[in-house]
Gaussian input, Z-matrix of N, CA and C with variables (Angstrom, degrees):
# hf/3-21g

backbone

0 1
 N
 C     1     B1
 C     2     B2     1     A1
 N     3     B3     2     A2     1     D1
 C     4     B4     3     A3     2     D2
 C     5     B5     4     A4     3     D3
 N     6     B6     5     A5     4     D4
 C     7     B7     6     A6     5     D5
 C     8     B8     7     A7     6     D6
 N     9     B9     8     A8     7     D7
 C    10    B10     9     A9     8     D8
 C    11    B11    10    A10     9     D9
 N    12    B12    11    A11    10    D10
 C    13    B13    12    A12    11    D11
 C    14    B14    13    A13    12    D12
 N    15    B15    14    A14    13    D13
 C    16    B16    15    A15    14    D14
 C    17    B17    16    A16    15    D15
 N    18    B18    17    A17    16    D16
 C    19    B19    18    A18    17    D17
 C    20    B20    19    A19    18    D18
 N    21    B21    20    A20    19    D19
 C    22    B22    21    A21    20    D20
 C    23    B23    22    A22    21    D21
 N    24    B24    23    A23    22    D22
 C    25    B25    24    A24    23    D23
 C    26    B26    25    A25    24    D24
 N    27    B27    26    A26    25    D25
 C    28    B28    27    A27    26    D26
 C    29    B29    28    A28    27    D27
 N    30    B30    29    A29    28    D28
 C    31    B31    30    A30    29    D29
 C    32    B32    31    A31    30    D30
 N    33    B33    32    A32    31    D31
 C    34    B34    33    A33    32    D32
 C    35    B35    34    A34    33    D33
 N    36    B36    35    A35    34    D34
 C    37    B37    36    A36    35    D35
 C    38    B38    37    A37    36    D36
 N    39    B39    38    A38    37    D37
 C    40    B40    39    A39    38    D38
 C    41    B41    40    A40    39    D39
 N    42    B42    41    A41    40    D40
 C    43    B43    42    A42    41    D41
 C    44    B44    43    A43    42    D42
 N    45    B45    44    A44    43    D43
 C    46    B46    45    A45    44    D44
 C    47    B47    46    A46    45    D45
 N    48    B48    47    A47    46    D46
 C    49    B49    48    A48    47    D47
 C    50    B50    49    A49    48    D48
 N    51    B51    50    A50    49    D49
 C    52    B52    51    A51    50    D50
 C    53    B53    52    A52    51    D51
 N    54    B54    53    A53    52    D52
 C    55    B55    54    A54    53    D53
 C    56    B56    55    A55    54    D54
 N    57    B57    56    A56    55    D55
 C    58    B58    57    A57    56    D56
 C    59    B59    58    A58    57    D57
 N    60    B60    59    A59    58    D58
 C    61    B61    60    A60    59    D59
 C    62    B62    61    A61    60    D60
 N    63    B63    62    A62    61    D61
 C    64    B64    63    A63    62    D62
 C    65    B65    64    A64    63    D63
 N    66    B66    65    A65    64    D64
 C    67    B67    66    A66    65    D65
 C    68    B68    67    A67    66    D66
 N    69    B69    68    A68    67    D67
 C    70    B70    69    A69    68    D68
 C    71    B71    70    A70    69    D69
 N    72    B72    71    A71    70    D70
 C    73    B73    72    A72    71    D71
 C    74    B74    73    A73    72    D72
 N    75    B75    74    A74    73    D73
 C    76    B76    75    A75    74    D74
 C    77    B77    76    A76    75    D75
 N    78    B78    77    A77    76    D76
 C    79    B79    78    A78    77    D77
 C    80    B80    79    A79    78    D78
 N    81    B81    80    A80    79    D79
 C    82    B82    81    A81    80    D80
 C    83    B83    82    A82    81    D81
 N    84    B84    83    A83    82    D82
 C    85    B85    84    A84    83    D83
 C    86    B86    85    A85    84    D84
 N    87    B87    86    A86    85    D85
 C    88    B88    87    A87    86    D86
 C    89    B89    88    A88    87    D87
 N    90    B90    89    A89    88    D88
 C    91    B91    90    A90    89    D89
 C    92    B92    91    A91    90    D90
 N    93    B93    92    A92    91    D91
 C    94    B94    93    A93    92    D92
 C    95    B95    94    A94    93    D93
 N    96    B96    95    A95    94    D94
 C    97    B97    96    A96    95    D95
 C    98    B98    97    A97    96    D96
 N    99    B99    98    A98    97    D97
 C   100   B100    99    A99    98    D98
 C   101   B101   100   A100    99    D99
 N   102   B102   101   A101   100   D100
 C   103   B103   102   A102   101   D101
 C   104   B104   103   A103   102   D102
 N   105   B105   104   A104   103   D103
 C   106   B106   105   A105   104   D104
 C   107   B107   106   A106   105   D105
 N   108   B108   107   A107   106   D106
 C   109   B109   108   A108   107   D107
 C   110   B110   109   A109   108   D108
 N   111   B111   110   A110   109   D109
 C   112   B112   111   A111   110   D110
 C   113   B113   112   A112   111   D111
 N   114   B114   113   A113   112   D112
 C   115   B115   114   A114   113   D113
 C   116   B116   115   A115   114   D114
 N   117   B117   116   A116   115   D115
 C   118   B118   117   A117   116   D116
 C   119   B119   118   A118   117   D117
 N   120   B120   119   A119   118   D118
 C   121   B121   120   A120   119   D119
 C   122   B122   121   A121   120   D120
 N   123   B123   122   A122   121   D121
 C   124   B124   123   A123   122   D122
 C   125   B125   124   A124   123   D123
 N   126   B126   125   A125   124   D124
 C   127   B127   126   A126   125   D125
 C   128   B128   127   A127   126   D126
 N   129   B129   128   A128   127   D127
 C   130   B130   129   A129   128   D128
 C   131   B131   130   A130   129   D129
 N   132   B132   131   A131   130   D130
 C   133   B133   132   A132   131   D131
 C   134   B134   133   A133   132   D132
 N   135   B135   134   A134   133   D133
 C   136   B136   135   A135   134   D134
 C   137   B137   136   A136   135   D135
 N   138   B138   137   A137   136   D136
 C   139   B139   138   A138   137   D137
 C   140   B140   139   A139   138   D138
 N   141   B141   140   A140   139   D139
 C   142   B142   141   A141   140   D140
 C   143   B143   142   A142   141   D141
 N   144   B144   143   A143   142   D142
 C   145   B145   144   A144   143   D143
 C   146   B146   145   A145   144   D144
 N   147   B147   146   A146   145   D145
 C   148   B148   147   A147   146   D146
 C   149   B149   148   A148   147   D147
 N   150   B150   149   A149   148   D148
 C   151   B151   150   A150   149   D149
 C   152   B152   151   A151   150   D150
 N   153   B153   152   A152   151   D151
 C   154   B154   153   A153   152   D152
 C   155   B155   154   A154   153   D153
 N   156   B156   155   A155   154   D154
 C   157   B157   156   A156   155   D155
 C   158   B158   157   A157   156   D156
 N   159   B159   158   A158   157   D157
 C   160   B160   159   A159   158   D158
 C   161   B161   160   A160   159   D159
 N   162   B162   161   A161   160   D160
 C   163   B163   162   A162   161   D161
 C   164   B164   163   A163   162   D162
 N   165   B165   164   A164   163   D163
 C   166   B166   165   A165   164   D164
 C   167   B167   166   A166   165   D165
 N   168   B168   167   A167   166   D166
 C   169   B169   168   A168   167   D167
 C   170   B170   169   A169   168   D168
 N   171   B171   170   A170   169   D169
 C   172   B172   171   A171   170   D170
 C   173   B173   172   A172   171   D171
 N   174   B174   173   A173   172   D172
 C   175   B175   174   A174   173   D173
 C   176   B176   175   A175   174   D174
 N   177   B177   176   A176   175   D175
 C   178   B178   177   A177   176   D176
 C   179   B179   178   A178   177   D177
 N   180   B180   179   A179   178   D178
 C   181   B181   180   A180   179   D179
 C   182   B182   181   A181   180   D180
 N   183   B183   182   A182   181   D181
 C   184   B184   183   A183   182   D182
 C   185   B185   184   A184   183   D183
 N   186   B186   185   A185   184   D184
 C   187   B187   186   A186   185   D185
 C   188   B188   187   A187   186   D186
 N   189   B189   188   A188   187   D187
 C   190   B190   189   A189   188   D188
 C   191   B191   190   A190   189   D189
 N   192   B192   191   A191   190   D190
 C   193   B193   192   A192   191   D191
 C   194   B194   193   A193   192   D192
 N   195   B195   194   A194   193   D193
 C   196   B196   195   A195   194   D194
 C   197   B197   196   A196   195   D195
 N   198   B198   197   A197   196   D196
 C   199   B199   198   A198   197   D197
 C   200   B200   199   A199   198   D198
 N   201   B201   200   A200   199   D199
 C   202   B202   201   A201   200   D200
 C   203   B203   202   A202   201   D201
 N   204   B204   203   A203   202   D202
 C   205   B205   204   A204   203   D203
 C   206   B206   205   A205   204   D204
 N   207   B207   206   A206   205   D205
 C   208   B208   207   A207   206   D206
 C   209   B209   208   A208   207   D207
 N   210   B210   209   A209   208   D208
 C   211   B211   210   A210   209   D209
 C   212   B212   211   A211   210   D210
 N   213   B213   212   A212   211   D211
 C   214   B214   213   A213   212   D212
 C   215   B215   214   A214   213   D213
 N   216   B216   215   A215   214   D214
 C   217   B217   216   A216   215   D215
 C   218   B218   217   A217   216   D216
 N   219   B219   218   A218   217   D217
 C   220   B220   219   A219   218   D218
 C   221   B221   220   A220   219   D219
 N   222   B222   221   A221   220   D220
 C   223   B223   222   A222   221   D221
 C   224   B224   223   A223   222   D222
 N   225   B225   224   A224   223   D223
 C   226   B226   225   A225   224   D224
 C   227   B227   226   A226   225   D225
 N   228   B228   227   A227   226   D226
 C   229   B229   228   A228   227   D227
 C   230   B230   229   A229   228   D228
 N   231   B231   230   A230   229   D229
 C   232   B232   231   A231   230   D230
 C   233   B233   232   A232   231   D231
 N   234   B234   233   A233   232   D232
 C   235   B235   234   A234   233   D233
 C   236   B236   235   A235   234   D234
 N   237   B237   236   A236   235   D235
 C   238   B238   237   A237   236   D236
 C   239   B239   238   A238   237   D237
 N   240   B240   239   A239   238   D238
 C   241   B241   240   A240   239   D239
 C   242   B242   241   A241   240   D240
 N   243   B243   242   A242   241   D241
 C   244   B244   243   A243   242   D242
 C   245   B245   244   A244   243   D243
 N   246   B246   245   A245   244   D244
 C   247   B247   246   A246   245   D245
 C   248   B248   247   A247   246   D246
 N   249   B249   248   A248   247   D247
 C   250   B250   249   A249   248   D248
 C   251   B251   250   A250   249   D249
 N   252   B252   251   A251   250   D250
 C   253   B253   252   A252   251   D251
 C   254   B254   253   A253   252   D252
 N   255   B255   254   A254   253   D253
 C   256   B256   255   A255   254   D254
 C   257   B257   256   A256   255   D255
 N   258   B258   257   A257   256   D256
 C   259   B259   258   A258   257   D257
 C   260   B260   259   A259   258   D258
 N   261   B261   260   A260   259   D259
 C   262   B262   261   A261   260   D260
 C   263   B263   262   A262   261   D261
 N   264   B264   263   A263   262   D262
 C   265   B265   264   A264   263   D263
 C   266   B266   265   A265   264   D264
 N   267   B267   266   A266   265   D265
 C   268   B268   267   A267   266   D266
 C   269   B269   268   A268   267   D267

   B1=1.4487
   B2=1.5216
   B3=1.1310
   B4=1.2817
   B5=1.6092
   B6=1.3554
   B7=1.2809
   B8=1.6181
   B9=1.6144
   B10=1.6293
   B11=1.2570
   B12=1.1080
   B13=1.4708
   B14=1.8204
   B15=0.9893
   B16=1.6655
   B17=1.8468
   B18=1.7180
   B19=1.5485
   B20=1.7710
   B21=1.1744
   B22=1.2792
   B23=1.5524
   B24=1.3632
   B25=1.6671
   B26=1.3403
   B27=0.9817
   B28=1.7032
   B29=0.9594
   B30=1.6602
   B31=1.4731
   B32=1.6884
   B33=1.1680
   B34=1.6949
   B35=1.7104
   B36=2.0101
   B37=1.5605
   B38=1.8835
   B39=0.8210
   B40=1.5734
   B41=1.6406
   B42=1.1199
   B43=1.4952
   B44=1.8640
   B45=0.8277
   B46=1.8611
   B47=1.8462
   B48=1.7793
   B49=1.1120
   B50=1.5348
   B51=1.5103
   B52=1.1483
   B53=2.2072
   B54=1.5064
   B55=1.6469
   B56=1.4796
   B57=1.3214
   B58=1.8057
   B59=1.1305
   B60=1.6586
   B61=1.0257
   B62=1.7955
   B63=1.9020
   B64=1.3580
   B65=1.3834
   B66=1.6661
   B67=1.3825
   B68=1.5378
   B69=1.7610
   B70=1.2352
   B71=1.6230
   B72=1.4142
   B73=1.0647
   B74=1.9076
   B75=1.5044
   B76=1.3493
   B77=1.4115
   B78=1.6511
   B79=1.4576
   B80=1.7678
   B81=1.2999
   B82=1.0067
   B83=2.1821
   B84=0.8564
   B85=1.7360
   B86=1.7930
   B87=1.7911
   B88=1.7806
   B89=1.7366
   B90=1.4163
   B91=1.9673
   B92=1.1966
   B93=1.8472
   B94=1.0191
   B95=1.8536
   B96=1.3949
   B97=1.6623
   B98=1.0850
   B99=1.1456
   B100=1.5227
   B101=1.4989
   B102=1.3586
   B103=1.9842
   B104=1.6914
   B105=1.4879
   B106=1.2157
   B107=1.9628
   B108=1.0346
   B109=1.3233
   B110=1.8034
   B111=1.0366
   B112=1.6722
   B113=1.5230
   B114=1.1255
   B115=1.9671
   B116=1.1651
   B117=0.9020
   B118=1.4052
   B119=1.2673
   B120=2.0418
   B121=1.8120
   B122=1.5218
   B123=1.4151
   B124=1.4295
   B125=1.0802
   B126=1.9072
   B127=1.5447
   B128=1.4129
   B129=1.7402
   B130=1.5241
   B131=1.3525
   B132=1.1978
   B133=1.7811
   B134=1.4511
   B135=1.4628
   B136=1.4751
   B137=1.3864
   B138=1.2387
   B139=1.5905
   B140=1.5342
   B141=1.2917
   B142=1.7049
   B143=1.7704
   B144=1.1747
   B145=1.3984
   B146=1.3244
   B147=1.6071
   B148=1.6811
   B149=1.0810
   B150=2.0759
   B151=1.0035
   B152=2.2243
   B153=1.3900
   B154=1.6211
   B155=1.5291
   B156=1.4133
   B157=1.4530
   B158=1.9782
   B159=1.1273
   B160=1.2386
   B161=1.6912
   B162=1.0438
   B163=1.3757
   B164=1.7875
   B165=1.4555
   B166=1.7021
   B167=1.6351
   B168=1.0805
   B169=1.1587
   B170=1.2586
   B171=1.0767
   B172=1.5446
   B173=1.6850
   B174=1.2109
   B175=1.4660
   B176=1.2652
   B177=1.4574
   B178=1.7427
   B179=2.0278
   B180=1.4693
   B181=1.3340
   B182=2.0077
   B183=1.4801
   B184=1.4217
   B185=1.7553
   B186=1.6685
   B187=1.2396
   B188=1.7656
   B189=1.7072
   B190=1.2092
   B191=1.4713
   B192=1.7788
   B193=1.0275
   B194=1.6480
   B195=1.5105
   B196=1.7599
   B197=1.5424
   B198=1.5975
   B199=1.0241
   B200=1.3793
   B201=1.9607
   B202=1.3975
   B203=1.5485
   B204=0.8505
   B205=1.8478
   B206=1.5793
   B207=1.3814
   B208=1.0494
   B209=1.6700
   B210=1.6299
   B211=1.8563
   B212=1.3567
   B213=1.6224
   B214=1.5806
   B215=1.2716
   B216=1.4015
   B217=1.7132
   B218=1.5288
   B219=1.0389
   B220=1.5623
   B221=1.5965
   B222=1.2384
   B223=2.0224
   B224=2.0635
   B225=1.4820
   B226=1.7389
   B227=1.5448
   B228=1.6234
   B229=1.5900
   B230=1.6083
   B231=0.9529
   B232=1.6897
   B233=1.5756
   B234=1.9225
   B235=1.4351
   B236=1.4740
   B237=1.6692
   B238=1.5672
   B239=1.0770
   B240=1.5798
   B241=1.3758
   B242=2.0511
   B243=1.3091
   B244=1.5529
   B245=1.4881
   B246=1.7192
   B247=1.6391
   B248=1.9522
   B249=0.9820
   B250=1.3765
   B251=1.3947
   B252=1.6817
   B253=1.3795
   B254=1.9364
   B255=1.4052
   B256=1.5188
   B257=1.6878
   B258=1.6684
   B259=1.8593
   B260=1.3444
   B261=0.9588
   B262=1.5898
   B263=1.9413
   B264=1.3750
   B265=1.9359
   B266=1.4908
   B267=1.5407
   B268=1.3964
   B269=1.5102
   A1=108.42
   A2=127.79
   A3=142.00
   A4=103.99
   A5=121.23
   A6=117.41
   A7=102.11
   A8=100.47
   A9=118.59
   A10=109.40
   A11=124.35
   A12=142.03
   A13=129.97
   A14=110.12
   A15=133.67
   A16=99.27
   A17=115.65
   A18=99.92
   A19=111.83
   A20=99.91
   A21=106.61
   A22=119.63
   A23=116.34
   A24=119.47
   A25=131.09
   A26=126.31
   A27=117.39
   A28=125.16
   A29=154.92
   A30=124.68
   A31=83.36
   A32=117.97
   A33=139.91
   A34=85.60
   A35=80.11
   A36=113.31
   A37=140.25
   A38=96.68
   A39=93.55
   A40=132.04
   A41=103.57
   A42=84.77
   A43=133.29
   A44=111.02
   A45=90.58
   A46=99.45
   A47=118.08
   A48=117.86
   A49=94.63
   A50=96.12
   A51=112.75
   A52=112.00
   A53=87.93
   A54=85.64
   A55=118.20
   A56=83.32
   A57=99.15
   A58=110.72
   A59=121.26
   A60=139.22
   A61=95.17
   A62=101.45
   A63=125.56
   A64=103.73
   A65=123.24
   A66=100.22
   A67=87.78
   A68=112.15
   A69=110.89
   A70=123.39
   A71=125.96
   A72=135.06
   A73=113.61
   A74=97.94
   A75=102.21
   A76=112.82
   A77=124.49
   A78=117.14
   A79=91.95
   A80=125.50
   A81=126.78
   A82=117.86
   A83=107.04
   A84=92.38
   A85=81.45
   A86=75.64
   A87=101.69
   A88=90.37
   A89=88.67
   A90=104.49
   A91=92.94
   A92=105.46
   A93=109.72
   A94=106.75
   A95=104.65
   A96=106.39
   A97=132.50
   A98=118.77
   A99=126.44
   A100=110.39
   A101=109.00
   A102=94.53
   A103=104.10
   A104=125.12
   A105=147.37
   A106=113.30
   A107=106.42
   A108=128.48
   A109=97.07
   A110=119.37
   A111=128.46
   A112=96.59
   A113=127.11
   A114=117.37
   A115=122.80
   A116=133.51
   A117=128.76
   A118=135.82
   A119=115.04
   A120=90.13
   A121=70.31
   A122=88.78
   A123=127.19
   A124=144.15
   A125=110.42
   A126=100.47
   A127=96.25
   A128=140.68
   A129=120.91
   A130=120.80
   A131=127.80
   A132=139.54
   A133=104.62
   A134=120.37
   A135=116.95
   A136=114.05
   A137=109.60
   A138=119.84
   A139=123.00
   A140=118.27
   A141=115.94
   A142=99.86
   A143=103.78
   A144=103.48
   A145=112.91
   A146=129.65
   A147=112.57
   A148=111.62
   A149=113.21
   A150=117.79
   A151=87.04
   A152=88.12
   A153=97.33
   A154=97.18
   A155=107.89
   A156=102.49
   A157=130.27
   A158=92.39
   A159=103.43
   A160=102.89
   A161=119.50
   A162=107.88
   A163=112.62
   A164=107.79
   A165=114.28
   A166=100.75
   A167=131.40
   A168=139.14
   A169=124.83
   A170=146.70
   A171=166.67
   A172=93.68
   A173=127.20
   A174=145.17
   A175=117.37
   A176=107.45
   A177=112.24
   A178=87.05
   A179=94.18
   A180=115.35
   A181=85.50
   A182=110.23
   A183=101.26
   A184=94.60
   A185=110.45
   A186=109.18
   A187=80.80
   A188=100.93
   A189=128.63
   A190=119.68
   A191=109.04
   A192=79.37
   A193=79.80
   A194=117.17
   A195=113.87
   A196=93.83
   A197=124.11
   A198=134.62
   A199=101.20
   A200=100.06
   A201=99.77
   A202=128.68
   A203=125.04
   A204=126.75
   A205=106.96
   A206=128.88
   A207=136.71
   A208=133.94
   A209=81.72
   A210=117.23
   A211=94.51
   A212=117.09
   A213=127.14
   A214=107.11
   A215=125.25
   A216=125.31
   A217=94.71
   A218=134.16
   A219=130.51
   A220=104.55
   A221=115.21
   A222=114.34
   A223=78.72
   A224=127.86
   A225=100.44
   A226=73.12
   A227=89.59
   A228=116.47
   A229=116.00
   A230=110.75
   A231=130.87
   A232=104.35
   A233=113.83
   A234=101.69
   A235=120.55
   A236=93.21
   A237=102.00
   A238=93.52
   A239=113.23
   A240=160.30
   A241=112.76
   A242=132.59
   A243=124.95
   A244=117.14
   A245=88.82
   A246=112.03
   A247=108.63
   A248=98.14
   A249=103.83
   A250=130.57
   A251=114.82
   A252=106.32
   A253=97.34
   A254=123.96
   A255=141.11
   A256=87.27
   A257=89.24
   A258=95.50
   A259=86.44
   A260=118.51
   A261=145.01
   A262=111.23
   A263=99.61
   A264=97.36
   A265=109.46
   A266=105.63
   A267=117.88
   A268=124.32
   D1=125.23
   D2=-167.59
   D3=-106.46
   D4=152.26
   D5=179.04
   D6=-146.81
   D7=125.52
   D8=-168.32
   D9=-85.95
   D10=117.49
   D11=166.50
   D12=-66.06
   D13=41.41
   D14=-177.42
   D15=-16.10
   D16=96.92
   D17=173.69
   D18=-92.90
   D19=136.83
   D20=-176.11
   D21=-98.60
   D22=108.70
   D23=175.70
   D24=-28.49
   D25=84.81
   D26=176.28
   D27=-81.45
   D28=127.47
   D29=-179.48
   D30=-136.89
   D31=179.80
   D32=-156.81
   D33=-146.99
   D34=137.37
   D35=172.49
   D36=-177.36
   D37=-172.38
   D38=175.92
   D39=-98.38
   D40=116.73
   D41=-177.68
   D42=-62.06
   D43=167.13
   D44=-157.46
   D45=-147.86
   D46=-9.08
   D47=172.46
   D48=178.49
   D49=155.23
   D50=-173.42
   D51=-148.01
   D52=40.58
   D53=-170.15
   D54=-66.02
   D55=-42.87
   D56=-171.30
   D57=-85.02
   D58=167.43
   D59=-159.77
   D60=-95.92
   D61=149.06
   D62=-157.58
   D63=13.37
   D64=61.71
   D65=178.35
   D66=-164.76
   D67=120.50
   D68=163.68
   D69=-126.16
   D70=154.69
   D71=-167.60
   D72=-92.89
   D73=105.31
   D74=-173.52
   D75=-101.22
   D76=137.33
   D77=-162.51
   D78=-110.79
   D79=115.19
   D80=-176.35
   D81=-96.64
   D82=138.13
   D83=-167.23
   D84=-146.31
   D85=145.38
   D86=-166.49
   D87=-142.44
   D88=151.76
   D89=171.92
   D90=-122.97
   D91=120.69
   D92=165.30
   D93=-122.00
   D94=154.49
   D95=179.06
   D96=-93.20
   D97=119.38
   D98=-158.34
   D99=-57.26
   D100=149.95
   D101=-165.63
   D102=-93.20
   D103=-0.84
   D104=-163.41
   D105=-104.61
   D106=-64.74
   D107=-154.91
   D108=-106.88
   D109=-23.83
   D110=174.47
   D111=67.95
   D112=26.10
   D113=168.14
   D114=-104.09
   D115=149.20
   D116=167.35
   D117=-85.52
   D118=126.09
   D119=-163.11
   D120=-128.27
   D121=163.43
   D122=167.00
   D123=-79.86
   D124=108.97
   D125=-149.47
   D126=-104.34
   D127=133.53
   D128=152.05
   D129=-110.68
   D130=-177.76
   D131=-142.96
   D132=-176.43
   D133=114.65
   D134=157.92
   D135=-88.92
   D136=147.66
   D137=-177.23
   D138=-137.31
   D139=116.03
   D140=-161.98
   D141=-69.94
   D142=129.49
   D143=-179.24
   D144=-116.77
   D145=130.06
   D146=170.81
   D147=-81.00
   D148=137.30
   D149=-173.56
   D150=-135.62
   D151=106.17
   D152=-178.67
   D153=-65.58
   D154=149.90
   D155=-177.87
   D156=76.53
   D157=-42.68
   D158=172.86
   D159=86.60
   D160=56.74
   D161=-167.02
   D162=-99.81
   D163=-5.21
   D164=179.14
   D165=-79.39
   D166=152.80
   D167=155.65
   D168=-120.73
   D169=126.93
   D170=-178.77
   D171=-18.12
   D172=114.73
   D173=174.14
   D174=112.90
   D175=-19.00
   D176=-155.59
   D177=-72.50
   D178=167.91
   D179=-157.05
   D180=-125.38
   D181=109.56
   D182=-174.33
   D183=-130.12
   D184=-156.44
   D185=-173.89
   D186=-159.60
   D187=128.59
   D188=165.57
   D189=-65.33
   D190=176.14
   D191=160.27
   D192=-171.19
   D193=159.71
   D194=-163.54
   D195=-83.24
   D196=157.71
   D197=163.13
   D198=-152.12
   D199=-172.12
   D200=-176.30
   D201=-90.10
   D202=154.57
   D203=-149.95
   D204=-53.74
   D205=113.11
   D206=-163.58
   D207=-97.35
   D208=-14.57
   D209=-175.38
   D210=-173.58
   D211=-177.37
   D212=-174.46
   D213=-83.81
   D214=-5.90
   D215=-179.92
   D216=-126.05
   D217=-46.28
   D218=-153.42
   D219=-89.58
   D220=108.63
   D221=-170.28
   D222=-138.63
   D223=26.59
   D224=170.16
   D225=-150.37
   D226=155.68
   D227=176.20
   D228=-127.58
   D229=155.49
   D230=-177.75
   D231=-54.76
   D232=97.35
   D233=167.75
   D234=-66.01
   D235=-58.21
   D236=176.59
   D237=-153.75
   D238=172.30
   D239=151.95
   D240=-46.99
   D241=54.81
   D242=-168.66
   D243=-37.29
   D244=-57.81
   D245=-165.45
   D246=-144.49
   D247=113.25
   D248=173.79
   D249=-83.56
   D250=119.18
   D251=-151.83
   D252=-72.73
   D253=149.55
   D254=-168.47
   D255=-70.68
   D256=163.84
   D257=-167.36
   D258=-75.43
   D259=-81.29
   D260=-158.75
   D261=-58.03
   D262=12.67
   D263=141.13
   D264=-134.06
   D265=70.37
   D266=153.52
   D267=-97.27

């Protein structure tokens, strides 16, 4: 009997909106290296994330994480909170 170890995607980002309810918009950006030219360009991606409560706020620096499909766009949820953006640079 074998037992499957399910890995779950994590990726790290910024929060970028927070209109809707338990649900915020995280802009995730990756360097990847070109297989041609050897540089690195910069790819980004928004991703609807559930955030119960609403507890991310627009700057904060959090870490995703994959789950199961929650709506037709939203399939990752709120691991944590990294870095919390300060009150007073809004």
């Amino acid at each position: 009997m074998t037992t499957d170890t399910k890995t779950t995607k994590e990726l790290s980002g910024t929060v970028v909106g927070t209109a809707m309810k338990d649900t915020a918009s995280v802009l995730v950006v990756r360097y990847v290296k070109h297989p041609k030219y050897d540089k690195f360009v910069k790819y980004a991606k928004k991703y609807l994330v559930h955030d119960v409560g609403n507890t991310a706020k627009v700057g904060d620096k959090v870490t995703i994480r994959e789950c199961r499909p929650i709506s037709k766009r939203k399939h990752f949820m709120l691991a944590e909170i990294t870095m919390k953006m300060p009150v007073d640079a809004e």
